[in-house]
N, C-alpha and C positions, 0 to 999 in steps of 0.2 A: 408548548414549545413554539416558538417563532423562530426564521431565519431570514435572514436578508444574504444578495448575492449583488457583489459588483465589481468589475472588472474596470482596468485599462490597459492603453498601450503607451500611455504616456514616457517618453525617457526618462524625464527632469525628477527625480524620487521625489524632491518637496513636491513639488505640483502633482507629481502621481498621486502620494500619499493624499493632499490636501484634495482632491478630486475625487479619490474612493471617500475619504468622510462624507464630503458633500453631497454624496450619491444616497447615501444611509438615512433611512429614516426619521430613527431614533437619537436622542440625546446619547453621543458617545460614552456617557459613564455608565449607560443603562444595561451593556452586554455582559454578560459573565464572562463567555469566549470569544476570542477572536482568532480565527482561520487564514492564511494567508498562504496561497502558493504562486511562487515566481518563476517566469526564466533565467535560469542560469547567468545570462549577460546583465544584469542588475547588480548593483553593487548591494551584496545580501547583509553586510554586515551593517550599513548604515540604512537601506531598508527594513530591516528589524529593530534598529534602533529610533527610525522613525515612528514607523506603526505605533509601536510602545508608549513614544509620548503621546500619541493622541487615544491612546488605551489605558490609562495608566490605574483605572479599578479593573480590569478584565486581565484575567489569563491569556497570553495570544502566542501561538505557536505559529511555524512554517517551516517550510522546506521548498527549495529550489526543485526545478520540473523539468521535465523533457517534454512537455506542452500540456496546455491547460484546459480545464472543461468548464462550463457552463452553459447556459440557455443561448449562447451567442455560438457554440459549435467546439470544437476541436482546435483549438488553438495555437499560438507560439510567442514568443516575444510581449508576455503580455503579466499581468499581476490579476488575480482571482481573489479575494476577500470574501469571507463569510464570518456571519454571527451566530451566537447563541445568543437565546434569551427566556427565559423561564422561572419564573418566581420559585418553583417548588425544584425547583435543580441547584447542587453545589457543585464545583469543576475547583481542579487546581492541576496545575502542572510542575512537570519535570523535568530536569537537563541532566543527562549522563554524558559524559564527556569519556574521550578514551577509551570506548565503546569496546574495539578492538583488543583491546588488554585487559582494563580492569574495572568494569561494569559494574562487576558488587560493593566498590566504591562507592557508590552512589544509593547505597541498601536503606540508609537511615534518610536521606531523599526522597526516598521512596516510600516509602513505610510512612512518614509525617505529612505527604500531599496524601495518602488514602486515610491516613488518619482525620485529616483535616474535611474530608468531604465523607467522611461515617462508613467508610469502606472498610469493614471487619478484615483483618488479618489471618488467613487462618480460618475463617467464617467460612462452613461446607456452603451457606446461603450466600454467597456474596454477588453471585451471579444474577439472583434473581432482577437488581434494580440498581447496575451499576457496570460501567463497560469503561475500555481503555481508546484510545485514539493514538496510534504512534508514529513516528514519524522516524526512520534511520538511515545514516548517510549510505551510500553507495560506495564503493571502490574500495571498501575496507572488511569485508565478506562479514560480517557482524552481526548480522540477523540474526542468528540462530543463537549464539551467546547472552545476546542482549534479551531475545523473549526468554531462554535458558532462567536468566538470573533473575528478569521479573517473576516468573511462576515460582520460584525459589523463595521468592519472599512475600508473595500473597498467599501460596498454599491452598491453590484451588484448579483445580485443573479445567473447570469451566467457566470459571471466569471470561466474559467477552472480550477480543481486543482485534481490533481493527486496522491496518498499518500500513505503511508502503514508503517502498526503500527512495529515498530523495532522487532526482532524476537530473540530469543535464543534458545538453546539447554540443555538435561540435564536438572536437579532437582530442580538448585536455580534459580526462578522469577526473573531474570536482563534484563535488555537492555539498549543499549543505541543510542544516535544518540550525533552528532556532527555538529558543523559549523566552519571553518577557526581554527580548531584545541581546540577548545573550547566544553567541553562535557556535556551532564546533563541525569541522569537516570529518571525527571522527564518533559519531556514537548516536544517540535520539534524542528525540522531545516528545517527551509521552504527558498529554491531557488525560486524566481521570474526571470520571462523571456519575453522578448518583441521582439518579432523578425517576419520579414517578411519573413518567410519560413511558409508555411500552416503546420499545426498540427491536430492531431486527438488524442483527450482523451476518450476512452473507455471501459466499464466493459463487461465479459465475465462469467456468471454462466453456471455450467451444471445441472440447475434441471428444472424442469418443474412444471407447475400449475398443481394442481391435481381435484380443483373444490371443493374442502374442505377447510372448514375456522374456527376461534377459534377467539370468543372476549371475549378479558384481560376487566375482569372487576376490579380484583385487580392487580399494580404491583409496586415495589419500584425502578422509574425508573433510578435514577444513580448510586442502587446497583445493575444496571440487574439482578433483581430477579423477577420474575411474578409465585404470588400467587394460581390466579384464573382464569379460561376461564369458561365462563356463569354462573358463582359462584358458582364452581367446582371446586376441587381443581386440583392446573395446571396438575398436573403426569399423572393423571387418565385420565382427559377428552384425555390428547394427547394420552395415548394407547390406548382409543378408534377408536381413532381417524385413530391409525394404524391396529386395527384391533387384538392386540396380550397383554399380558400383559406388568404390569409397569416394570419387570425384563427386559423383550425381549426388552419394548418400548428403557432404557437405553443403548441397546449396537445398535440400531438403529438411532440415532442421526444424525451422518454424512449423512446417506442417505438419508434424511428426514426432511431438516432444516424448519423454518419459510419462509415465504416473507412477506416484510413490504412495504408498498405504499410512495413512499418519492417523492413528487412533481410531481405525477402520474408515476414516474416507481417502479416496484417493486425491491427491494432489499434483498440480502439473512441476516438472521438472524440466526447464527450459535448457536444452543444447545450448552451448556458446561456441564452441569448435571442434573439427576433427581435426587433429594434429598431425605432423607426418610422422609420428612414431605413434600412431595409431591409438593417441590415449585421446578420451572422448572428454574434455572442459564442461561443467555446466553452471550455474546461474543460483545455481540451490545445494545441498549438503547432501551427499549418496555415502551410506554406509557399508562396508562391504558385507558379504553373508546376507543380501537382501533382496528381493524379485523387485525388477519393475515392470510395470506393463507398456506395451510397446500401442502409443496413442496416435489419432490421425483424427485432421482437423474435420468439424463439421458445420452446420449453417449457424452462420454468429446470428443472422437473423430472427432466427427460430429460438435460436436459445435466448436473446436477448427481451424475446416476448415473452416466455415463462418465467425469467429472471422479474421482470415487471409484474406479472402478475402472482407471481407468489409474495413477494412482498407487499403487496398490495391488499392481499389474501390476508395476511399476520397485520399489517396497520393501513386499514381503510382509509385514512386519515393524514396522511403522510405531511411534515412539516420540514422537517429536518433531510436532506439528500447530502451525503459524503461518499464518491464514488471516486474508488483508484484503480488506474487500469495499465494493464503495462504497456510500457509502450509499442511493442512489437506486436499488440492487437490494434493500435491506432495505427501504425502503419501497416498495416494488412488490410486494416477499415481502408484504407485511402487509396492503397491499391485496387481493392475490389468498389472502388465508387460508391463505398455504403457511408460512410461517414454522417451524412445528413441524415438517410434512414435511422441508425441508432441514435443521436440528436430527438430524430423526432419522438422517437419510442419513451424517451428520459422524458420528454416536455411533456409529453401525453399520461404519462402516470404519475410526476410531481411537479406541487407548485413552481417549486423553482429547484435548482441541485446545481453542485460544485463538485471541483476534483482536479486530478491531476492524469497525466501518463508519468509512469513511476518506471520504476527500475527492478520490480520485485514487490511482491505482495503479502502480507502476514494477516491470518486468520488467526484466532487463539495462539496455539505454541507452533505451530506450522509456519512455516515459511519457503514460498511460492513462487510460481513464476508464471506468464503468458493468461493472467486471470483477472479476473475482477472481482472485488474487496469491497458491497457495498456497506455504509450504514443509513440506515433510514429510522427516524424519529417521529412519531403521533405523535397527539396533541394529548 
């Protein structure tokens, strides 16, 4: 597996465009994939139409960002580009549109990009040598539908998939994501891949269990809103919970989030508001009748050194780097002046790695918040 990584900040999309080729290596026809994350202020629909043309044998997805990563730092206002390339690898991608509504629309879509790269349907083994990459808009709560109707139609419950919800900047709620130059502000772009190069798909949170828990007796799960914990109204119990009032408990959030049990691991459940009718917003899907554990942040540092070395642990070898991270950890990074520390941490254990800050995070059928979503690729 090979990758190449290249960035601009160019405004002009041709001269962007025409400046990440010229940055690349390789004979443009020679990629299978092509990666591409932007800022939100780019005009995304004729930057994906650009890309396209100068891709035009490769799969190429993207998604708009709420800032960018590479070997150059923590970015904004900028375009990220990465490849694939691997002789013994096949890739094909996918566009579900209407994400929101009607997903399984897209089922025979779906089923003919896995068919077409040897990804058995239904196959208990599918997992062993074949992962997803997805990519889903923001603003239209759709995550959880969307992985919902994939796993519906692959019939594997371990099946890999990778994902992070499209990100923006600024005031107006947009995002978008693309496939082969085709765009939709409502749904994904999921890359399938079958390849004999080992892989490692893993999440990285920096908080910790606290031994404190809260069960949602009331919540409206696909407007993540949760009413009631032990039929209490949400605000309250949770400042108790922190120990300070409902004012304090609101600017304490970030620190603070849920964890929620998803196939026995826990996963973070990112606060979005405390309302004055006391119902608590979140970021992610809460069921009622369910414990969450009450979480408090810990050293991203420390966690971002085992995060490195256990992948490193599983592929010695690292070629391949796709890291999504939300963005409410890059601005905590920036806050606490670590920013260039984790930078260095990514440089120091692969050749080169890409990404984004996203908006939301998805690991297999789970779907996250306040974490990191790597994939990493051997040779």
């Amino acid at each position: 597996m090979e990758q190449e990584v290249v960035s601009t900040t160019n405004r002009n999309i041709d001269s962007a465009v025409s400046e990440l080729c010229r940055k690349l290596k390789r004979d443009l026809s020679s990629y299978q994939a092509v990666i591409f994350m932007a800022a939100i202020d780019y005009d995304f629909h004729e930057l994906s139409q650009k890309i396209k043309e100068k891709f035009p044998a490769s799969e190429v997805i993207g998604a708009s960002t709420a800032g960018e990563i590479s070997p150059q730092g923590f970015t904004e206002g900028s375009i990220v580009l990465t490849t694939m390339y691997d002789s013994g690898t096949k890739v094909k991608g996918v566009l579900v549109d209407f994400g929101s509504k009607y997903p399984l629309v897209y089922k025979s879509d779906i089923e003919a990009a896995l068919r077409f790269c040897g990804i058995g349907i239904g196959d208990p083994s599918s997992h062993r040598n074949a992962f997803a990459i997805e990519f889903t808009n923001a603003v239209f709560n759709a995550e959880e539908s969307i992985l919902s109707t994939f796993y519906s139609i692959i019939k594997n419950d371990k099946f890999p998939l990778a994902g992070a919800t499209a990100g923006y900047t600024g005031s107006e709620a947009k995002s978008f994501v693309s496939y082969n130059g085709k765009v939709t502000q409502d749904g994904a772009t999921m890359l399938f891949v079958k390849t004999r190069c080992p892989f490692d798909i893993r999440q990285e949170d920096i908080f910790n269990v606290t031994g404190k828990h809260v069960f949602v007796t009331k919540s409206e799960t696909m407007k993540r809103e949760i009413f009631s914990f032990n039929g209490r109204p949400a605000a309250t119990v949770y400042a108790e919970q922190l120990g300070v009032s409902e004012s304090e408990a609101a600017k304490m959030t970030f620190e603070n989030p849920f964890g929620r049990y998803v196939n026995g691991s826990i996963h973070i459940v990112a606060l979005a508001s405390l309302t004055p009718n006391k119902t608590i917003t979140t970021f992610a899907r809460v069921t009622p009748n369910t414990s969450l554990e009450m979480m408090h942040i810990g050293d991203a540092e420390q966690k971002a050194d085992q995060t490195c070395r256990g992948i490193r642990e599983k592929i010695p070898r690292p070629k391949f780097t796709l890291l999504m991270t939300c963005i409410t950890r890059t601005l905590y990074f920036d806050r606490k002046g670590m920013k260039s520390s984790i930078i260095n941490k990514y440089k120091s254990a692969f050749p080169t790695f890409c990404g984004m800050s996203c908006y939301g995070e998805q690991i297999g059928r789970a779907h996250c918040n306040q974490t990191l979503v790597s994939l990493v690729i051997g040779e």
